[in-house]
KOLGU-115674 format. One line per 10 residues: number of its first residue (from 1); for each residue x, z, y of C-alpha. Coordinates in Angstrom, 2 decimals, padded with zeros to 5 digits, always signed. Each point is the difference from the previous one (the first is absolute). Example, Ala and Ser with C-alpha at 12.3 -4.5 7.8 and 13.67 -1.06 7.14 Angstrom:
BEGIN
1 = +012.30:+007.80:-004.50  +001.37:-000.66:+003.44
***
This chain:
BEGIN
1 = -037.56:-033.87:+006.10  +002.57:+001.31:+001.95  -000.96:+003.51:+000.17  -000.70:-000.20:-003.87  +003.70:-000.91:-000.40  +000.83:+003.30:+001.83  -002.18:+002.25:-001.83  +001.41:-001.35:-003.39  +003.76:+000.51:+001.64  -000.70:+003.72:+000.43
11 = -001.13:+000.72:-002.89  +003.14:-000.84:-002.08  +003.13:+001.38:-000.68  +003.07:-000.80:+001.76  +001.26:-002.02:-003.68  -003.17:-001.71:+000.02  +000.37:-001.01:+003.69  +003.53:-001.45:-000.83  -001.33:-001.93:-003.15  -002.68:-001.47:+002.56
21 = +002.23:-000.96:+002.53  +001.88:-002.19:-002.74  -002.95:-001.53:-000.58  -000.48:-003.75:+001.39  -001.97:+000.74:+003.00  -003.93:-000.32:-000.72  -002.13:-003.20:+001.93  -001.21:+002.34:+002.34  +003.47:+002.02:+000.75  +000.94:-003.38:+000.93
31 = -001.81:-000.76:+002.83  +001.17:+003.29:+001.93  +002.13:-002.75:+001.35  +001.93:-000.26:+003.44  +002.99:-002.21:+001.64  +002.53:+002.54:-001.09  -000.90:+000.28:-003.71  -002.62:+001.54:-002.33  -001.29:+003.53:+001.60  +000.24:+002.54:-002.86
41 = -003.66:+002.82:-000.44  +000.95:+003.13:+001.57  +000.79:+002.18:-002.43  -000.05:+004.40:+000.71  +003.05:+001.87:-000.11  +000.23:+002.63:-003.12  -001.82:+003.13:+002.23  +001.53:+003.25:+000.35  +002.08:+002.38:-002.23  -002.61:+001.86:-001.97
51 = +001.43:+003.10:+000.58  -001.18:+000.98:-003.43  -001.45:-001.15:-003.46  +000.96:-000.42:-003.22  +002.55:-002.83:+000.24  +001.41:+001.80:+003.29  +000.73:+002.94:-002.03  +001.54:-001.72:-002.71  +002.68:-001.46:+002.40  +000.84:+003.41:+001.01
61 = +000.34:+000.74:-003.93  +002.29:-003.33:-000.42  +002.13:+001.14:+003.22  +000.05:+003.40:-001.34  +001.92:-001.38:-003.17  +002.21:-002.18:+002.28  +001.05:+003.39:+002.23  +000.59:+001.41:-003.75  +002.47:-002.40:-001.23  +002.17:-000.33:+003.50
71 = -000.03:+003.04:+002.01  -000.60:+001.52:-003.35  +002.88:-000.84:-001.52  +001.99:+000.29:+002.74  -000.68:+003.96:+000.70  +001.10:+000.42:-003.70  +003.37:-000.68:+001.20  +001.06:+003.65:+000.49  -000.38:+000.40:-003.66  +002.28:-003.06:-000.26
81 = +002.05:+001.18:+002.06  +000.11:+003.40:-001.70  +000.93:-001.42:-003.61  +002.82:-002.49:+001.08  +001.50:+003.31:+002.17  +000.41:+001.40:-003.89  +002.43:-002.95:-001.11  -002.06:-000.96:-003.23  -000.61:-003.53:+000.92  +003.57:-000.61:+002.33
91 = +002.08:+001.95:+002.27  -000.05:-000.86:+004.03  +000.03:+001.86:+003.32  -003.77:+001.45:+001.41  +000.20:-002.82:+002.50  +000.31:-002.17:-001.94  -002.39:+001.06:-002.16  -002.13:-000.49:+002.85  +000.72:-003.13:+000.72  -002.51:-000.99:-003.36
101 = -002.80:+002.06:+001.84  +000.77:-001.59:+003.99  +000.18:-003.05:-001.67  -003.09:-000.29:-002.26  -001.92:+001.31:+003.39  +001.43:-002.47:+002.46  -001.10:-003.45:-002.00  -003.69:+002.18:-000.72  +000.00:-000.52:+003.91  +001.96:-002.49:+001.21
111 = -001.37:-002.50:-002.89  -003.30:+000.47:+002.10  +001.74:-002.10:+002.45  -000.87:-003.14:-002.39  -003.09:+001.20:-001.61  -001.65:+000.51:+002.64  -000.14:-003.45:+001.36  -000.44:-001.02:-003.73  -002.70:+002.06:+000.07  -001.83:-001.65:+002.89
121 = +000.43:-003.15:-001.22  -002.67:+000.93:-002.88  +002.62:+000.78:-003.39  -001.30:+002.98:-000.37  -000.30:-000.60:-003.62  +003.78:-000.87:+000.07  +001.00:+002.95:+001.73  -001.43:+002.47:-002.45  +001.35:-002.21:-003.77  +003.45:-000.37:+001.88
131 = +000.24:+003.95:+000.77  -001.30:+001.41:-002.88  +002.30:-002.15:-001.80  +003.61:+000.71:+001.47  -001.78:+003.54:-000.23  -000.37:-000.29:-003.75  +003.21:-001.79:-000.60  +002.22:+002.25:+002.41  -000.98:+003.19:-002.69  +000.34:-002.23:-003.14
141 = +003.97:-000.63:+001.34  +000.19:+003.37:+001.67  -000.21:+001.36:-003.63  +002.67:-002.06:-001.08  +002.81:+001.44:+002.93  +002.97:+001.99:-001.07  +002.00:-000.61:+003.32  -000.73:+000.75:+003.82  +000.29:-003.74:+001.37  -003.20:-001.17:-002.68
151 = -001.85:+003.11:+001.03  +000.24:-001.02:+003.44  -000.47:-003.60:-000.84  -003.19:+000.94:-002.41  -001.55:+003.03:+002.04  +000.96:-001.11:+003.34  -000.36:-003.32:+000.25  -002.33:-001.72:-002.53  -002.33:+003.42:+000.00  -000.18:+000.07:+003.90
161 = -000.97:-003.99:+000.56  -002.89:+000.43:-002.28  -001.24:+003.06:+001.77  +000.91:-002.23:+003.18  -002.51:-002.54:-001.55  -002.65:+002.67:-000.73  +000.20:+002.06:+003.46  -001.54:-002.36:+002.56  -003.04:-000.94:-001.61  -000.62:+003.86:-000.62
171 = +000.08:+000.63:+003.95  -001.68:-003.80:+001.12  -002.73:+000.22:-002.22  -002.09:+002.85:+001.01  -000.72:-000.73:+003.48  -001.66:-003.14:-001.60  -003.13:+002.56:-001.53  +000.20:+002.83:+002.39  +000.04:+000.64:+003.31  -001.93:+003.22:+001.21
181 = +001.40:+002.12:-003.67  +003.33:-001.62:+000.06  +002.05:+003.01:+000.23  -001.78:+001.24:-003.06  +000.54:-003.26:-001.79  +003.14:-000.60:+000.65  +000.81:+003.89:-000.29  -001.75:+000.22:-004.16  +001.78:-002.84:-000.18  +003.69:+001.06:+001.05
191 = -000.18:+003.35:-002.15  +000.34:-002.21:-002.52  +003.86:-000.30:+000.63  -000.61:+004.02:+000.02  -001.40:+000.03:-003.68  +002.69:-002.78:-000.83  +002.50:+002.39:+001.64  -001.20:+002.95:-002.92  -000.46:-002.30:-002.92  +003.22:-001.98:-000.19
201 = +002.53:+003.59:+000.32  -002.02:+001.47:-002.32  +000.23:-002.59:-002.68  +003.43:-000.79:+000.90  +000.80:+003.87:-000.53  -001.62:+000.44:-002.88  +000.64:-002.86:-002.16  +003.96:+000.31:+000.64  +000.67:+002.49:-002.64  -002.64:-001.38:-002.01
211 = +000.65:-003.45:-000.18  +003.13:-001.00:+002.13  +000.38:-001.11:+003.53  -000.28:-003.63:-001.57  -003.46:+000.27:-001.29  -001.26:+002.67:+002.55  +000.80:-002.97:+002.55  -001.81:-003.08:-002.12  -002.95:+002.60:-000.61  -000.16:+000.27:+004.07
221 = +000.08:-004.04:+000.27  -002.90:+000.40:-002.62  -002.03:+002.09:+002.67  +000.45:-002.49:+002.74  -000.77:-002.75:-001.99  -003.56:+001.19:-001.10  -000.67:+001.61:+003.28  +000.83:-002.95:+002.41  -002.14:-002.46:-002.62  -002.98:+002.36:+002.33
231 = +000.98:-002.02:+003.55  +000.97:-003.16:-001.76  -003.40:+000.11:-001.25  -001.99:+001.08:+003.02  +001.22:-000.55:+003.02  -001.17:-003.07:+001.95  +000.66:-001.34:+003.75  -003.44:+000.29:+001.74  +001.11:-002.28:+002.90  +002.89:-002.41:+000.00
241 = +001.77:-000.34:+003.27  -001.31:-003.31:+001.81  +003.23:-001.91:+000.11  +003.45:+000.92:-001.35  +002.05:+003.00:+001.71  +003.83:-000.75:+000.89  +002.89:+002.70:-001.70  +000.11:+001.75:+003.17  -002.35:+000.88:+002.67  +002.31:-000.27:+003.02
251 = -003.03:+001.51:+002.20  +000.76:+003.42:-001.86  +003.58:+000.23:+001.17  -001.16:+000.01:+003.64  -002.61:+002.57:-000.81  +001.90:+003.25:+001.40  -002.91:+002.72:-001.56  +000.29:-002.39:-002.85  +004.16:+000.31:-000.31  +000.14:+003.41:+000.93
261 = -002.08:+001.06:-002.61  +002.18:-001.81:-002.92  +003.24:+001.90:+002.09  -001.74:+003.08:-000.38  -000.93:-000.43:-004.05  +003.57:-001.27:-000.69  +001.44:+003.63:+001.09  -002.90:+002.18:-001.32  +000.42:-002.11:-003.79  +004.05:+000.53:+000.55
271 = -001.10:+003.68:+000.43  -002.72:+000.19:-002.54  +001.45:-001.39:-002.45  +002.97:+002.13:-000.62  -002.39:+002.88:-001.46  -001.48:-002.93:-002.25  +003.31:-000.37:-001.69  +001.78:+003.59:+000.19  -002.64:+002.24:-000.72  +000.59:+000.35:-003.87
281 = +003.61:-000.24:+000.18  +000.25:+002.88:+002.95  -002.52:+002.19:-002.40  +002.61:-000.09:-003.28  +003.41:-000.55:+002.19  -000.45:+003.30:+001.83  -001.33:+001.51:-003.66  -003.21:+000.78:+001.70  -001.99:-001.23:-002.73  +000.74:-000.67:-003.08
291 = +000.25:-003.79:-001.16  -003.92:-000.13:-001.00  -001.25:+001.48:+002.81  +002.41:-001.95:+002.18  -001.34:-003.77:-001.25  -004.00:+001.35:+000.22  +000.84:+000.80:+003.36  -000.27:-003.98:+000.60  -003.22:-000.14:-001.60  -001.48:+003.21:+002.05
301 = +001.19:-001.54:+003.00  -001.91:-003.30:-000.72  -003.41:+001.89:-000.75  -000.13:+001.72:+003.20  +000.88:-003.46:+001.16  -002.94:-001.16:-001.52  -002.41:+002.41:+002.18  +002.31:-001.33:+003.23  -000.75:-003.28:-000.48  -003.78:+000.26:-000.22
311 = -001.10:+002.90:+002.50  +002.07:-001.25:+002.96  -000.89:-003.36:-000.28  -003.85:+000.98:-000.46  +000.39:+001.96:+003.47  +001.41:-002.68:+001.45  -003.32:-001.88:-000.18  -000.99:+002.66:+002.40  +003.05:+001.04:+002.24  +002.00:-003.36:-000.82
321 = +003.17:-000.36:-001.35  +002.53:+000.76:+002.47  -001.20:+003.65:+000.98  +000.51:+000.61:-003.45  +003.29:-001.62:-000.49  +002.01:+001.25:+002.50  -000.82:+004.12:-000.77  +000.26:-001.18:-003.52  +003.72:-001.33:+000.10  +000.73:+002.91:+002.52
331 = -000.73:+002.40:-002.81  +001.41:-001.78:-003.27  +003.42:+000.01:+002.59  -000.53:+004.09:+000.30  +000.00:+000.17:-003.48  +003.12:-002.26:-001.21  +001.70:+002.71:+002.51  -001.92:+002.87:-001.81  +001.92:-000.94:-003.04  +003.29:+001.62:+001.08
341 = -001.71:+003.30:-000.73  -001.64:-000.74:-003.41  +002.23:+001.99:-002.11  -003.17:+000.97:-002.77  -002.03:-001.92:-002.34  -003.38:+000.94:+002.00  +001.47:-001.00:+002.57  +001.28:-003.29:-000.76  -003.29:-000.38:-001.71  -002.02:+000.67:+002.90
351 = +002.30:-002.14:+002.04  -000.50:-002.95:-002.91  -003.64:+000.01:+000.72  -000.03:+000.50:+003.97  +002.34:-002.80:+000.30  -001.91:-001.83:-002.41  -003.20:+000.01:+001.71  +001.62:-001.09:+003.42  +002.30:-002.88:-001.41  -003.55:-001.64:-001.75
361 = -001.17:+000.01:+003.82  +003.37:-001.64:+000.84  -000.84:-002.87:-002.42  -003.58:+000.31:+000.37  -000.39:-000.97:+003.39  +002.60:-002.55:+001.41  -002.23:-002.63:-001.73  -003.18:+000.74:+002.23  +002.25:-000.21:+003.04  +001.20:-003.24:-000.47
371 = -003.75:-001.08:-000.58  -000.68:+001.59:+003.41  +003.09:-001.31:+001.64  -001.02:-003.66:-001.50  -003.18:-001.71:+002.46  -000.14:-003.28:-002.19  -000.66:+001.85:-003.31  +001.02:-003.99:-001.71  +003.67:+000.86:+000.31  -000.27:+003.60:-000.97
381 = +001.70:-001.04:-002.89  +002.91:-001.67:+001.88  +000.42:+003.08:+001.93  -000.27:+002.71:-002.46  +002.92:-001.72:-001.62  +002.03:-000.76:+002.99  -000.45:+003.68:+001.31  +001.14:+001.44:-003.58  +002.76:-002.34:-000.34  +001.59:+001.36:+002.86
391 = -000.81:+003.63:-000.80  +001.22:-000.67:-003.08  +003.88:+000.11:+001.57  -000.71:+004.04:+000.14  -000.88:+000.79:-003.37  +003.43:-002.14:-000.88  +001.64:+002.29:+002.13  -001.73:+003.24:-001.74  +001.25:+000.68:-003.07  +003.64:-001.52:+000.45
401 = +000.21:+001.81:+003.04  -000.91:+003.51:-001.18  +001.88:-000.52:-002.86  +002.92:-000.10:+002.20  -000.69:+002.56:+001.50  -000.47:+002.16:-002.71  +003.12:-000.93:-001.72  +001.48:+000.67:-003.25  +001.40:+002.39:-002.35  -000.39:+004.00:-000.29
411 = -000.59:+000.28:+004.36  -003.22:-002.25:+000.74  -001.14:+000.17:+003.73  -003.98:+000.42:-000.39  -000.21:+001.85:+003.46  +001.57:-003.43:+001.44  -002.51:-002.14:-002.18  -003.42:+002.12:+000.39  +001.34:-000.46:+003.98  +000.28:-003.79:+000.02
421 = -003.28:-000.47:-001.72  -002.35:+002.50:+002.26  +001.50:-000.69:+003.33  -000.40:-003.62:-000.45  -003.83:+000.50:-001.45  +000.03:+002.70:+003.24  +000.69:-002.68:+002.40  -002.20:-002.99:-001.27  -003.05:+002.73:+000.56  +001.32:+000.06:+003.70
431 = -000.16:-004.26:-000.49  -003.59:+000.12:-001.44  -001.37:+002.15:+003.08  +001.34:-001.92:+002.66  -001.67:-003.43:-001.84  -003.34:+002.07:-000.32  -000.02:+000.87:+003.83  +001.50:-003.52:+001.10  -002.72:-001.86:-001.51  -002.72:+002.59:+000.09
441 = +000.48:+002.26:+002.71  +001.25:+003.76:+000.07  -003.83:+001.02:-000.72  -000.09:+002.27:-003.06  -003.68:-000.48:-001.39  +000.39:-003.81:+000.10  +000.11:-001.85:-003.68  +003.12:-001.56:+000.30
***
């Protein structure tokens, strides 16, 4: 009887096991009796990521759509950034203007300091309605803004917690089906923020002079709203975490590989992102391009994104992600120093898609470090949060900062600003080496 009961405990789902386990115990359950209480059948845990398969796949489809409608709509900015320069919509400095950008960016990450204990605690469901939501909602009043302070308020704010919401359970979820293809997974699925990056400046762009920024803004929330019904609809925890996670896990901040790494990705994103939101702008300021050209520069530089995000993260299944990391940041630093030269449109074309490519590695990979930094994959979640929470402090310090540096009025300093981005994203390559060989060894052929 006993082994009957085990057999029929296999063979159903996990909802059918919980609707049993309501159940008033049967006659014979009963007598699995001892001093200490009622002994409960042993029961199998839910197996190995499959690695594969149709509903695998279709979580890297519903991530793909959650990469689309944060990182997404976050590497529009430039084109954002771009169109308030003009004055149409209100008049402020390019700092400030920045400040909509930094901010919208910070609560993507540092929101992920909540939602990803949320997330371990099984609301996955909650996660995804709440983002898509403020998401939604943040476009609908975004429309409606005629002065900086409910731009900032709209864009920044209620726009960034809902891609806050949305950005954990895009990173966590994956290493729940995969495990040998996970840098492909998670690498089709992160080009999504890539094709996000292309759709949203294009629309935007187009629909301007068309329809008004107003309704070019609403049609956007439109977008998100049908695309993000995708995850809502999918996505599903495989394996809930076997008791509840605390906020913080205060074993990470005593992890040095752990903290370094999160030191390291705060200066290369203060670095990186300065070409994310200056681009565009540098293209029609210094009447390199004209002002077409100059906002499909954002959208060329998120398609070659789109090819960064996959290939290195598929060759880190072989090589790992670190050896690909480091001489990846090394390179997108080069070229954000490169940019003091670009004088030509080929040139600042070419330099669009180079930089491209090398920035999708940038945001590509940091999420399959923290999964090998993290031994107890149950608080991945917790971590993942925690480390881009603190990292989170650089991309702040990004836009503001170069904005500052670059000034105002008829003498902008772009030498000083293409400086302060690719010597910081210079110097986090140095950061990303010297993790590699601390935790791996100096050996060059090793996947590390």
């Amino acid at each position: 009887m006993d082994h009957q009961i085990i057999q029929n405990t296999v063979a159903m789902t996990p909802h059918e096991k919980t609707d049993v386990e309501n159940q008033p115990p049967s006659p014979p359950q009963e007598s699995l009796t001892h001093d200490d209480g009622p002994v409960k059948p042993a029961t199998p845990g839910p197996g190995p990521p499959p690695n594969g398969g149709l509903l695998a796949w279709l979580h890297v489809a519903g991530c793909f759509m959650l990469f689309f409608n944060t990182w997404g709509i976050l590497n529009a900015f430039g084109v954002y950034q771009t169109y308030y320069e003009s004055g149409a919509l209100f008049t402020t400095t390019s700092s400030n203007i920045s400040w909509i950008g930094s901010i919208e960016a910070f609560m993507l990450l540092v929101v992920g300091f909540f939602a990803g204990p949320v997330y371990d605690r099984g609301y996955l469901r909650t996660l995804l309605l709440v983002g898509g939501f403020l998401i939604v909602f943040g476009h609908m009043m975004l429309s409606l803004c005629h002065q900086y302070w409910q731009v900032l308020l709209a864009q920044g704010f209620v726009i960034g917690i809902g891609t806050g919401c949305l950005f954990v359970p895009c990173i966590a979820i994956i290493p729940q089906y995969f495990t040998t293809k996970m840098g492909a997974a998670m690498g089709l699925a992160a080009s999504g923020s890539a094709l996000g990056g292309v759709v949203y400046p294009i629309v935007l762009y187009r629909l301007i002079d068309e329809v008004g920024f107003p309704w070019a803004i609403r049609i956007s929330g439109f977008i998100s709203l049908a695309s993000l019904l995708i995850p809502i609809t999918i996505l599903r925890l495989r394996v809930k975490p076997p008791k509840v996670r605390s906020l913080l896990d205060f074993a990470a901040l005593t992890d040095v590989t752990y903290m370094s790494f999160v030191l390291v990705s705060l200066i290369a994103y203060m670095g990186l992102f300065v070409i994310f939101f200056y681009l565009s702008y540098y293209a029609e300021s210094q009447r390199i391009t004209d002002t077409s050209l100059a906002f499909y520069l954002v959208p060329i530089f998120n398609a070659a994104s789109m090819f960064g995000r996959t290939a290195p993260n598929a060759l880190a299944d072989k090589l790992g992600p670190f050896n690909i990391l480091a001489p990846a940041t090394l390179i997108s630093g080069i070229l954000m120093l490169c940019m003091m030269a670009v004088h030509s449109k080929g040139a600042i074309i070419v330099m669009a898609l180079l930089s491209g490519f090398m920035s999708g590695a940038l945001i590509g990979l940091p999420p399959l470090c923290f999964v090998a930094l993290t031994q107890d994959k149950s608080k991945l979640g917790t971590r993942v949060g925690m480390g881009y929470a603190m990292l989170s402090f650089g991309v702040l310090a990004s836009g503001p900062g170069g904005g500052a540096i670059l000034g105002q009025g008829d003498s902008l300093n772009w030498h000083g600003l293409w400086i302060f981005g690719g010597v910081s994203t210079c110097v986090a390559s140095l950061g990303y080496l010297a993790i590699r060989v601390a935790k791996y060894g100096s050996k060059p052929l090793i996947k590390a």
